[in-house]
C-alpha positions, -999 to +999 in steps of 0.1 A: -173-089-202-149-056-209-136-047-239-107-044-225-077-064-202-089-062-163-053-046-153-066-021-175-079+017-171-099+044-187-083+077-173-094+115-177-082+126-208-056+148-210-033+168-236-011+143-256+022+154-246+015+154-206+040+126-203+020+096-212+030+064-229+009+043-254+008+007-256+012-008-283+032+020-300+003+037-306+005+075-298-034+081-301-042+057-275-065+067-248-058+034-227-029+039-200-019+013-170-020+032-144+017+025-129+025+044-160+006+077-153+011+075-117+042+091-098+044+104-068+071+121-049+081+106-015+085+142+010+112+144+034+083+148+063+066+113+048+102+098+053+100+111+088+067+100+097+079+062+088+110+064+108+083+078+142+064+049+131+091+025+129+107+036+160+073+034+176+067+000+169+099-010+181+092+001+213+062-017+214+077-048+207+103-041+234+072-034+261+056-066+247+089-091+252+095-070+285+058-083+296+047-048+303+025-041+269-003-074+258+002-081+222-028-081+198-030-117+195-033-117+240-062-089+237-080-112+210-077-143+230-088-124+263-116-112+245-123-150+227-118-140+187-094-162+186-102-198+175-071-217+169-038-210+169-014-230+146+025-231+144+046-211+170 
């Protein structure tokens, strides 16, 4: 068993003033959650790359309803993954 919680993590050490917070209130401890540590900066070309995506997909979907494109769940039946389907 671990000494400590499972949503727990060891990380690298670092200096003590990089921007860390301590549980507990204490200000020597080397135990961090990681959503505290962790930041990241969304880019303007990331934002981009979701709206290509996004606009992608829609045209998929557009091909699919149009009949022209199969949808994934037509390719697995075709080639037989596909056990059962329930609901619509």
């Amino acid at each position: 068993m671990l000494p400590y919680p499972q949503f727990m993590m060891f990380l690298r050490s670092q200096p003590a003033n990089v921007g860390r917070m301590s549980l507990g209130g204490a200000k020597s401890s080397s135990i961090m959650t990681a959503s505290l540590l962790q930041t990241r900066n969304i880019t303007q070309k990331h934002i981009l790359r979701m709206r290509e995506a996004e606009e992608t997909w829609k045209g998929y979907a557009e091909e699919i309803k149009a009949g022209n494109r199969k949808s994934f769940l037509e390719l697995m039946e075709e080639r037989g993954l596909v056990n059962k389907v329930v609901g619509e």
